[in-house]
Backbone bond lengths (Angstrom), bond angles and torsions (degrees), N, CA, C in turn:
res aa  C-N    CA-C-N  psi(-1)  N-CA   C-N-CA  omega(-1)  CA-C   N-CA-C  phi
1 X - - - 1.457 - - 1.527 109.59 -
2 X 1.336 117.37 143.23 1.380 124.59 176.43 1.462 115.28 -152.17
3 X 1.513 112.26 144.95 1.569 107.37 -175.88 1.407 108.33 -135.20
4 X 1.275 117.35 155.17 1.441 125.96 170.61 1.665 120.04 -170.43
5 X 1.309 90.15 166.50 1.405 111.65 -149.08 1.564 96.62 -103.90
6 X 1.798 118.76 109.63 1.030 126.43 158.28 1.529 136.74 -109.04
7 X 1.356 120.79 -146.60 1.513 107.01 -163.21 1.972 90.77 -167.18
8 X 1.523 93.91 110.21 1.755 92.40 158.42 1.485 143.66 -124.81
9 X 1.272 110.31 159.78 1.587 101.39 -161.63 1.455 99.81 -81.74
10 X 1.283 119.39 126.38 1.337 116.97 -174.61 1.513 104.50 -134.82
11 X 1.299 115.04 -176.78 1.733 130.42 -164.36 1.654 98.67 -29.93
12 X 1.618 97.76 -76.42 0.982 116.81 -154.74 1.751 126.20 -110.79
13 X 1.352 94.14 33.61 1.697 114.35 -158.72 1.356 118.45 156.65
14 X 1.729 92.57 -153.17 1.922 95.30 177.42 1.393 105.01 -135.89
15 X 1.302 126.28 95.73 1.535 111.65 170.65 1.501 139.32 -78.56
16 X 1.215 111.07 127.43 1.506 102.70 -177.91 1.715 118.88 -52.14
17 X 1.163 125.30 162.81 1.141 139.13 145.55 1.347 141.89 -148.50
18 X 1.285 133.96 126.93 1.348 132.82 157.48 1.960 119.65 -52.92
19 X 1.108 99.53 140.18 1.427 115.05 -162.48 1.575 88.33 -134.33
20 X 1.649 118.10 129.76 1.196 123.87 145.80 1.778 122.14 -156.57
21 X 1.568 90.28 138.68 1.693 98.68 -154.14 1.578 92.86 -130.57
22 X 1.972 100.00 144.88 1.410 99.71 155.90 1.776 133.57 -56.91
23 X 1.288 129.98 165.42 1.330 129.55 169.51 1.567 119.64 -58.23
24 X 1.376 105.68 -15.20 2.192 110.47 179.16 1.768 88.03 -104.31
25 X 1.361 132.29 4.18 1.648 107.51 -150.85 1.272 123.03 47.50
26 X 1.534 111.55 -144.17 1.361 114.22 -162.36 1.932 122.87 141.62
27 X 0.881 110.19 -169.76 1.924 101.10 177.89 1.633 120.31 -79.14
28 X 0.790 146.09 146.68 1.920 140.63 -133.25 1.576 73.52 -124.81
29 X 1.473 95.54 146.62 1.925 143.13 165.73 1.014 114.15 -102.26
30 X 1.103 142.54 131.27 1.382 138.49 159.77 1.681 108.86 -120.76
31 X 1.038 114.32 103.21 1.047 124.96 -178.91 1.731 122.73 -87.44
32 X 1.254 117.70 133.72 1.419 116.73 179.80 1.457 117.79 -117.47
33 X 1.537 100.40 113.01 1.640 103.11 -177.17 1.221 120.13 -57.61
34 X 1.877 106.29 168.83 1.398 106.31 177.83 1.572 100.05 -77.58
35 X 1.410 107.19 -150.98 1.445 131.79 -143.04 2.223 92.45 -100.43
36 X 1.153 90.42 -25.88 1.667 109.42 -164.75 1.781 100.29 -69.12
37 X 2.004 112.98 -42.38 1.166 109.19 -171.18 1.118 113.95 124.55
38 X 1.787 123.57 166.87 1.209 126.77 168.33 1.452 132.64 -96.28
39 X 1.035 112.71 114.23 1.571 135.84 -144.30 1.063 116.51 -122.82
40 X 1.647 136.88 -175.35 1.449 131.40 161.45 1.176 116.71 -86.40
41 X 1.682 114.85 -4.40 1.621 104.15 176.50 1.443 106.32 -96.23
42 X 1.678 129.98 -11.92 1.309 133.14 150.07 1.884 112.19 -48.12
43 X 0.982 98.10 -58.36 1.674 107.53 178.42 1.604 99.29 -44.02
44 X 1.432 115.26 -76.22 1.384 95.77 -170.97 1.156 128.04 -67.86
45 X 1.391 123.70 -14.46 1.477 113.84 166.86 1.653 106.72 -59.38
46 X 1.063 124.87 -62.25 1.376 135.21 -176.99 1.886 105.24 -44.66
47 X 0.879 128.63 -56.51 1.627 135.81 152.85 1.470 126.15 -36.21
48 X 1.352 106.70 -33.78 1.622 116.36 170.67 1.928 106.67 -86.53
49 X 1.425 112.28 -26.62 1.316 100.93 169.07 1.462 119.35 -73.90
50 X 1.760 102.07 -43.53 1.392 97.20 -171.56 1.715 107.56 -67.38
51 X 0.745 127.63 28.91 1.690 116.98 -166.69 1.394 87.47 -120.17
52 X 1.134 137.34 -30.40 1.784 142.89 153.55 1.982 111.01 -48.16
53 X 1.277 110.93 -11.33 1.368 109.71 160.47 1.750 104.68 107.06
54 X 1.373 123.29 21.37 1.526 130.86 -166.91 1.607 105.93 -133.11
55 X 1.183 113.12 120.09 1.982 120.38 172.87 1.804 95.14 -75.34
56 X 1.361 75.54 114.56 1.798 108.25 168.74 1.230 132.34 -92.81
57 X 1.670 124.14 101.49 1.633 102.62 -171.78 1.330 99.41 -122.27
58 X 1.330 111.24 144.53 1.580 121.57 -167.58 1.642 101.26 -121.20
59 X 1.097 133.33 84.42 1.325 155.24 158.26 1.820 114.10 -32.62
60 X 1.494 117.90 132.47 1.700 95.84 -179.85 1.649 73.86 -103.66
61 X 1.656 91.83 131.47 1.086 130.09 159.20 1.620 127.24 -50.45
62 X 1.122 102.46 -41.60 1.400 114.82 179.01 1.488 107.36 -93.61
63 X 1.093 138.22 64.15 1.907 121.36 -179.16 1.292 99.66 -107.18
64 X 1.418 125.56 4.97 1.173 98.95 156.61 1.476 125.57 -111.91
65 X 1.177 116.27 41.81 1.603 156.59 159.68 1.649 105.28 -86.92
66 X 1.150 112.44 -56.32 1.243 101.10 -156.99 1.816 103.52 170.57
67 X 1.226 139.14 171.51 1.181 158.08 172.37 1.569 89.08 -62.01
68 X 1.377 106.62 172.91 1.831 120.73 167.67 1.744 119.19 -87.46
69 X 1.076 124.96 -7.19 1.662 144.53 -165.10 1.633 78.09 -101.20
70 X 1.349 124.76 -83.58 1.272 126.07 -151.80 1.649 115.32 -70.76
71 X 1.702 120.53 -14.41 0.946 103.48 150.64 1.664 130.72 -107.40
72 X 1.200 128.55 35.46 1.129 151.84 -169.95 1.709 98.96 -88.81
73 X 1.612 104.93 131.77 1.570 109.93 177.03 1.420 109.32 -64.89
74 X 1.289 110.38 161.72 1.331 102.88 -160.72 2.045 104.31 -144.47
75 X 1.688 97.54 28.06 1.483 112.02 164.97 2.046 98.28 -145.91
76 X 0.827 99.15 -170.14 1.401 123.87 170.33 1.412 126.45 -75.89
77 X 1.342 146.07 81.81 1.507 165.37 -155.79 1.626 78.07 -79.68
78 X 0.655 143.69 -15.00 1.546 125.70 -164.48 1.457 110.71 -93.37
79 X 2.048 115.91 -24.43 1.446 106.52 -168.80 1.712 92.82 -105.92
80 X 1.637 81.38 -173.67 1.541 80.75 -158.34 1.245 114.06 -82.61
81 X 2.007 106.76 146.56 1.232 106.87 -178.20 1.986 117.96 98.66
82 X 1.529 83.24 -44.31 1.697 98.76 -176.75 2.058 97.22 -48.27
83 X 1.399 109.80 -60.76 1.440 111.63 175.13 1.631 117.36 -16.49
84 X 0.753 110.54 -73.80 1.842 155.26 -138.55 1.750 68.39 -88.04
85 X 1.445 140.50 -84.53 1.101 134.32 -155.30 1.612 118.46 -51.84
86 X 1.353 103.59 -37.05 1.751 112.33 167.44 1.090 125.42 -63.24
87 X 1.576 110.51 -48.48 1.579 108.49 174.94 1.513 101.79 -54.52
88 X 1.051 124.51 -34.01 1.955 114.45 -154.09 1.418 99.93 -91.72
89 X 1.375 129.21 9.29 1.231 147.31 141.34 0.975 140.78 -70.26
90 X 1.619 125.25 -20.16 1.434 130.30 -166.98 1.590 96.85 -129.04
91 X 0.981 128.56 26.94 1.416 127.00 -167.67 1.653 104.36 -59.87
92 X 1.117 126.44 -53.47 1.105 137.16 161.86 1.484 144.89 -35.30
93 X 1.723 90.82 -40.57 1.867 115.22 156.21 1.996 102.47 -62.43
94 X 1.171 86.04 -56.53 1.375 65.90 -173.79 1.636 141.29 -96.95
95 X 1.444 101.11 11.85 1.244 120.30 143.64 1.176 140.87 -60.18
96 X 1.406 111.15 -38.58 0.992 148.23 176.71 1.387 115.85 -64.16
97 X 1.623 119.98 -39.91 1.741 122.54 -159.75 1.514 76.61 -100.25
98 X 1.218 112.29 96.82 1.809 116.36 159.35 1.197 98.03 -82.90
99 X 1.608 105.89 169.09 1.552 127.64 -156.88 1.841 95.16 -83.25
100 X 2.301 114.62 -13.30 1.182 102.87 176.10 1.110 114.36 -84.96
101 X 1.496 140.51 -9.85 1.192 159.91 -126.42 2.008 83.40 -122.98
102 X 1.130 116.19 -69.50 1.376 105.15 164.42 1.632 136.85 -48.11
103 X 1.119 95.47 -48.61 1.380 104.55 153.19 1.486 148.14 -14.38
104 X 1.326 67.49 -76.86 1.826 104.59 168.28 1.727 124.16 -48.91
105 X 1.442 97.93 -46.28 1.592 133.84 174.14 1.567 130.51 -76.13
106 X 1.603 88.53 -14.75 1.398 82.42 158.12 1.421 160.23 -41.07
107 X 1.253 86.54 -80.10 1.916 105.00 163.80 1.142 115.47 -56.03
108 X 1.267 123.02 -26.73 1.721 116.66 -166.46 2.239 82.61 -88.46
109 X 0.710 98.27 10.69 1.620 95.96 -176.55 1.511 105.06 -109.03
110 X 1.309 115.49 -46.93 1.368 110.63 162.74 1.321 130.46 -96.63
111 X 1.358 132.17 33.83 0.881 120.35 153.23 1.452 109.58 -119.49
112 X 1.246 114.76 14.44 1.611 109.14 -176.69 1.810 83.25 -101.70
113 X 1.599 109.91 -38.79 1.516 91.55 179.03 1.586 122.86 -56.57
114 X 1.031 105.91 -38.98 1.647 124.06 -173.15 1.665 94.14 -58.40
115 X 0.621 124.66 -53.25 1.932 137.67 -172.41 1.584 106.03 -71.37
116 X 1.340 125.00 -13.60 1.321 108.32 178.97 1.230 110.57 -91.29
117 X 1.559 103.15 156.87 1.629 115.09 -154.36 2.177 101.14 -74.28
118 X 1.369 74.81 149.06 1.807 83.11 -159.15 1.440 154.51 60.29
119 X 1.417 85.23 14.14 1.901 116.90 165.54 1.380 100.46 -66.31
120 X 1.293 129.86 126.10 1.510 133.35 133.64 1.487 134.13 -80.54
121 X 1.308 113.33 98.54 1.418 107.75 175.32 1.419 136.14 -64.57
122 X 1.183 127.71 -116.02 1.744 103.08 -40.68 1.840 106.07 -78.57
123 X 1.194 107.62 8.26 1.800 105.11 174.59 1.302 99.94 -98.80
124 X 1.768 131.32 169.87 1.041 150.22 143.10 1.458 118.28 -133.77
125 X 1.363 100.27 166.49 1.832 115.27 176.65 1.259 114.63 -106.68
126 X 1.166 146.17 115.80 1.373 147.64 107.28 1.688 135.30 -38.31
127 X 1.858 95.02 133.18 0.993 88.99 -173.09 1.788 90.22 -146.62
128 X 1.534 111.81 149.87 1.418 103.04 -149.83 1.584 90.04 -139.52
129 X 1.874 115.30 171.19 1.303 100.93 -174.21 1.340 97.75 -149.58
130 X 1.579 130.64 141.84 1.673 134.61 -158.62 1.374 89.64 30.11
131 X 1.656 96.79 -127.87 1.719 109.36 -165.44 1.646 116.05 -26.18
132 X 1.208 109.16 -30.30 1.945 110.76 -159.24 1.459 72.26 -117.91
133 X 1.391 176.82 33.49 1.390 132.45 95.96 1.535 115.35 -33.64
134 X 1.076 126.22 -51.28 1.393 128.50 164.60 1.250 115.73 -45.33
135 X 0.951 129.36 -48.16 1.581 141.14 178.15 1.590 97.52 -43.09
136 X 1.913 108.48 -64.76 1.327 108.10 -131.54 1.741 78.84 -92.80
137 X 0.983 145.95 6.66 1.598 140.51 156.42 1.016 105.09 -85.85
138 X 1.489 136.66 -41.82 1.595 113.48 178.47 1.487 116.16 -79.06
139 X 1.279 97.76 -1.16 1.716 106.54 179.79 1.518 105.08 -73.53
140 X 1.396 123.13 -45.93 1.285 142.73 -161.93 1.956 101.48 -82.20
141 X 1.354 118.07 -18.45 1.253 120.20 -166.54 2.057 86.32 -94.82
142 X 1.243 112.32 -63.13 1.673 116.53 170.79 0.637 127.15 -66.36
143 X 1.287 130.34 9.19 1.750 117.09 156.62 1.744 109.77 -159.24
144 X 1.736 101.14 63.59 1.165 108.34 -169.81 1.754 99.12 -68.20
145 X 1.575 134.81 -2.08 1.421 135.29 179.45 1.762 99.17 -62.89
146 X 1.382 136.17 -24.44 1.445 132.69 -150.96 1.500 87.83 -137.71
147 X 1.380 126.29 -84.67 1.486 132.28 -155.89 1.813 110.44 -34.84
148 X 0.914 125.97 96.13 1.491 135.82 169.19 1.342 117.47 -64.40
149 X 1.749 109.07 -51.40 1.271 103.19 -169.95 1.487 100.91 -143.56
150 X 1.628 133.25 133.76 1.641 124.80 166.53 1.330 98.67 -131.41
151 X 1.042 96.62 117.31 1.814 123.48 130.54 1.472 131.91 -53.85
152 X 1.678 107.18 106.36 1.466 94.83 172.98 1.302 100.81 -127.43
153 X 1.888 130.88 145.16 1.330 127.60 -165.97 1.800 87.20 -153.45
154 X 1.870 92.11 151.45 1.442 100.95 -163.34 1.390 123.09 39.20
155 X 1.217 141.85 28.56 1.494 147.12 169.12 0.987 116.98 -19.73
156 X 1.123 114.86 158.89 1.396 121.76 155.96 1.697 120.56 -142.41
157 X 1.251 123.79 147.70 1.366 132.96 -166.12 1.657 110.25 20.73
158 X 1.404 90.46 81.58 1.845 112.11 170.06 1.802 88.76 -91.50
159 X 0.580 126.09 -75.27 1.504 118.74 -170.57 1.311 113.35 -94.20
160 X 1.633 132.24 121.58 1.381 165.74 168.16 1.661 119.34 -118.73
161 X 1.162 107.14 147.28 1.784 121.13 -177.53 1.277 108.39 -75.32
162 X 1.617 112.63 14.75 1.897 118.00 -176.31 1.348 89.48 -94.75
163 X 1.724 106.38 155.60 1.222 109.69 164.82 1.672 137.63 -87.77
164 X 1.341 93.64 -6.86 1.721 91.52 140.80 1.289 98.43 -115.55
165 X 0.969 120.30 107.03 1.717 128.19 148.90 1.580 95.27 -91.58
166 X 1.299 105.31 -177.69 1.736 126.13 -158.83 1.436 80.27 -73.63
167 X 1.246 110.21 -88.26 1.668 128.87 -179.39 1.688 114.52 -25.44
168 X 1.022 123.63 -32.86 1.589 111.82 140.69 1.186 139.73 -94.29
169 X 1.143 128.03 -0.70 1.395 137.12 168.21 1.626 105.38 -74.67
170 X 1.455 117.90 -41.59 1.371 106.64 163.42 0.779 138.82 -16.46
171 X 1.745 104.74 -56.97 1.359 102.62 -163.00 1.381 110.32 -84.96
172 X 1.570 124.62 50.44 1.469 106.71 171.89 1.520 93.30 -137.86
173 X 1.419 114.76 10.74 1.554 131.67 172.89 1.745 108.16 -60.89
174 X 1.285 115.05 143.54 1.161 115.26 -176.47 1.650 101.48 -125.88
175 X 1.903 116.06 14.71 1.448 117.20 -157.53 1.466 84.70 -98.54
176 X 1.047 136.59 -167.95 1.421 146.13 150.65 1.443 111.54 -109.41
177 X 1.067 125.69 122.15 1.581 141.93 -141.57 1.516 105.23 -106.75
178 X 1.610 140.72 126.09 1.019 148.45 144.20 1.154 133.10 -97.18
179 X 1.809 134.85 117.38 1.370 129.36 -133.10 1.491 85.05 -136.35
180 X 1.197 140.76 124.38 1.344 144.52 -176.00 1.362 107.19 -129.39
181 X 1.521 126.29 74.57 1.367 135.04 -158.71 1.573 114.29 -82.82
182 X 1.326 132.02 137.38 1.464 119.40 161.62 1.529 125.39 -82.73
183 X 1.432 82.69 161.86 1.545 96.64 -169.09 1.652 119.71 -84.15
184 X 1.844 93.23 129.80 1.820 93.95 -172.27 1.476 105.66 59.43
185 X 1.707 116.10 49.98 1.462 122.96 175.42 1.477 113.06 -87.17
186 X 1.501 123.86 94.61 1.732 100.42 -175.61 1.667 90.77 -78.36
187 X 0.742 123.33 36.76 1.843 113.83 156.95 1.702 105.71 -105.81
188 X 0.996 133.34 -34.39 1.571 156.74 139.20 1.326 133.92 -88.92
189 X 1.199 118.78 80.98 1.736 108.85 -168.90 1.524 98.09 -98.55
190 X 1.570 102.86 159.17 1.422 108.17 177.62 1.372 115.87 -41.82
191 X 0.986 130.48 -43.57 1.895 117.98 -174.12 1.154 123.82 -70.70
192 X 1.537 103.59 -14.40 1.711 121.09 174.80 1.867 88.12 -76.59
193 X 1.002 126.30 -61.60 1.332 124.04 -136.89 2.018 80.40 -84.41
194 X 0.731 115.09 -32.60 1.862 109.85 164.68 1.458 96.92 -53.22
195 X 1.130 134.89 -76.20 1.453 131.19 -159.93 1.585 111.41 -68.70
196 X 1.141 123.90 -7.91 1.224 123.27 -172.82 2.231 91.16 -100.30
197 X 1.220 110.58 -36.03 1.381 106.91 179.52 1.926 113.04 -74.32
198 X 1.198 92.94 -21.53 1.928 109.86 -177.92 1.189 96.61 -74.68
199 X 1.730 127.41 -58.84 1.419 108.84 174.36 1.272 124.47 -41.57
200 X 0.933 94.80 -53.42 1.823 108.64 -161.42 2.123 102.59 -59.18
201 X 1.131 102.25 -37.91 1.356 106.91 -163.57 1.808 86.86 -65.69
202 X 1.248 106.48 -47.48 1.498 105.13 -157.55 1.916 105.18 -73.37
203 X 1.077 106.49 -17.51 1.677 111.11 162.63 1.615 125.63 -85.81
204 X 1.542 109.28 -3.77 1.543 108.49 -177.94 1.059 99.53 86.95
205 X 1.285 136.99 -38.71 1.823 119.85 -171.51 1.537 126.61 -20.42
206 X 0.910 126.29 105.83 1.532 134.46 156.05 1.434 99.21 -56.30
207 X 1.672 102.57 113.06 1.460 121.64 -165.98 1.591 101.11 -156.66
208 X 1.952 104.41 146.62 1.132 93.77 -178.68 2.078 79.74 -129.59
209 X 1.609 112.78 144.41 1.604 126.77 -173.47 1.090 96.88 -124.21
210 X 1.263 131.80 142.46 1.532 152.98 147.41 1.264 139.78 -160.51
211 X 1.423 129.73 146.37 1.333 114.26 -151.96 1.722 81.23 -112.32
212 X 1.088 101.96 138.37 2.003 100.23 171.64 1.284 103.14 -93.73
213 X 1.764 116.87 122.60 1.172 121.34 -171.46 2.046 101.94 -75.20
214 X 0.959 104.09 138.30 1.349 130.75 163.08 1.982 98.02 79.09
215 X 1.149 107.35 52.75 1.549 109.82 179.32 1.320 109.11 -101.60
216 X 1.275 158.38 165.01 1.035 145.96 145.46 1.884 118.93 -97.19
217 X 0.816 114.63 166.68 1.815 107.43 175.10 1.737 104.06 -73.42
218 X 1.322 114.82 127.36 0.854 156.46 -131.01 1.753 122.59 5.08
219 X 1.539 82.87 95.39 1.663 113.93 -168.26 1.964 104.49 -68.50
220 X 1.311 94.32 -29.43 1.917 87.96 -153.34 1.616 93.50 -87.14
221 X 1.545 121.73 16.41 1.491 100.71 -166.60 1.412 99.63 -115.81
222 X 1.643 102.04 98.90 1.772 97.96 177.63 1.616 128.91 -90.90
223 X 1.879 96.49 30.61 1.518 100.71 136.54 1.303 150.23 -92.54
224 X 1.551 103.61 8.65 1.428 139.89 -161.10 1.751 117.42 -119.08
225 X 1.425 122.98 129.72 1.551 110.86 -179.91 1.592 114.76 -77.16
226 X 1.604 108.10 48.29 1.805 116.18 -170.97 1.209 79.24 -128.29
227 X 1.444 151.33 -28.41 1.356 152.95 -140.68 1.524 98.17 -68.96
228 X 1.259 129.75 125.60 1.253 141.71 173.70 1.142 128.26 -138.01
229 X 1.759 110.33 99.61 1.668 114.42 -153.26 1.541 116.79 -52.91
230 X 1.498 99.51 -48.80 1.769 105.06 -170.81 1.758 107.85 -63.39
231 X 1.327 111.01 -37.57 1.501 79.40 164.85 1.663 130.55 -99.89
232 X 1.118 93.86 16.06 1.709 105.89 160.92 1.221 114.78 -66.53
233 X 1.525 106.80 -66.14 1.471 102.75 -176.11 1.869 119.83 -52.06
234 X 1.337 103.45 -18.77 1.659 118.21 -140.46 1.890 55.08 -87.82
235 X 1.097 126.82 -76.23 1.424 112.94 -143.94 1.739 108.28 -52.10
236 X 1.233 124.20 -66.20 1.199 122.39 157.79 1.552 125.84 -1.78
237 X 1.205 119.65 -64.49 1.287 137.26 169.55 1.595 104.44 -41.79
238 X 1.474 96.26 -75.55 1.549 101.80 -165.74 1.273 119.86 -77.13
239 X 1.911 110.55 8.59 2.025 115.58 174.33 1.407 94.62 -91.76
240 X 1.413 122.25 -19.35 1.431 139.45 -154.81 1.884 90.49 -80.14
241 X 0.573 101.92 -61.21 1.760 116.82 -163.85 1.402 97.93 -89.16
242 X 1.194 133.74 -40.30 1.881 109.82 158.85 1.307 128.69 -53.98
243 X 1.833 103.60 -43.69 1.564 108.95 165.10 1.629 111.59 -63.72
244 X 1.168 126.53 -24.68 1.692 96.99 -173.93 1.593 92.54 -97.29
245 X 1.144 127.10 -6.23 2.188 112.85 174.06 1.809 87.63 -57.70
246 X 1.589 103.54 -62.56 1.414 107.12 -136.53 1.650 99.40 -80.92
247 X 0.864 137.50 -9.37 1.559 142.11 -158.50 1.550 123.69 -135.69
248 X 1.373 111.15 -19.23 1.622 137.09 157.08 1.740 108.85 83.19
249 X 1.399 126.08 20.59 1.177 115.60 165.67 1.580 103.25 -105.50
250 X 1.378 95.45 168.85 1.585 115.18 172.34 1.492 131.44 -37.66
């Protein structure tokens, strides 16, 4: 295993990214952070995939906010309250990362993944988290030519009154989609996650939906007091085994 810290030319700037790949390589991840940033608990998630045999690059989403140092929390998400105090801080970040703003960022995202040394193409998987679950479904709807497989967990706004919302952009996905939703999410409420499974049914998508009972929105981040092991692991497991159907490693 090996990791490093790169830099891409994108729309509207240069965003950093963390990169981490096995010693043989293998088929490229592109992973889309949450709303919180790129961090060391991004790193190790991204490190626990690549060790499944896939080059992982985790992009800060936000660079045109700011560098990754300067938007990095700068207390403990884990005690109480600290959570709740960050979000009511970034209101603006995430106002700010519209679904065109993602958009936009695509390609310059996959083709720097596609280009890094010991990627096997020519498909990859995405897998995205709150804010970048959204990401990594509209990723999978725009560029159903590459996206094999997306992962989206704790989401947020899969279904909107836009006409590409996530939940219709799906349906032009050719990946097979894994949706690992939290529980009692007002960023995802059950009727969203109904309409986001109705699309999909009515496009054929090979899709797997579930709400993890007792998760909170954003469950997998155990730098955060939302961190919730059992469905951490549960997601892990089941990004683990979508990436090797759709992408053919272990």
């Amino acid at each position: 295993m090996g990791s490093q810290s790169i830099e891409i030319a994108m729309p509207d700037g240069t965003a950093e990214a963390y990169v981490s790949r096995p010693a043989t390589g293998g088929p490229g991840v592109l992973l889309y952070i949450d709303a919180i940033g790129l961090r060391p608990r991004i790193h190790d998630m991204a490190d626990r995939i690549a060790s499944w045999g896939h080059v992982v690059m985790a992009p800060n989403a936000f660079y045109r906010d700011g560098r990754v140092a300067d938007l990095a929390p700068t207390t403990d998400l884990r005690q109480p309250g600290a959570r709740d105090d960050f979000f009511a801080g970034i209101g603006d970040r995430i106002a700010n990362y519209t679904p065109e703003r993602s958009d936009r960022d695509l390609d310059s995202y996959v083709e720097t993944l596609l280009g890094l040394d010991g990627v096997a193409g020519p498909t990859i998987g995405v897998t995205g988290y709150c804010i970048g679950g959204r990401s990594a479904i509209r990723a999978a709807g725009l560029r159903p030519d590459v996206v094999a497989a997306a992962g989206a967990f704790h989401a947020a706004g899969l279904v909107t009154d836009a006409d590409d919302s996530p939940h219709r952009l799906v349906t032009r996905a050719a990946a097979e989609i894994l949706a690992g939703h939290a529980d009692q999410d007002r960023a995802n409420p059950p009727e969203a996650i109904a309409a986001f499974e109705a699309a999909m049914d009515e496009a054929g998508i090979t899709y797997t939906s579930a709400i993890y009972p007792g998760a909170p929105h954003g469950f997998t981040m155990a730098d955060t007091s939302a961190y919730d092991e059992a469905g951490t692991e549960r997601h892990f497991a089941e990004l683990q085994a979508l990436l090797a159907r759709t992408l053919g490693r272990r």
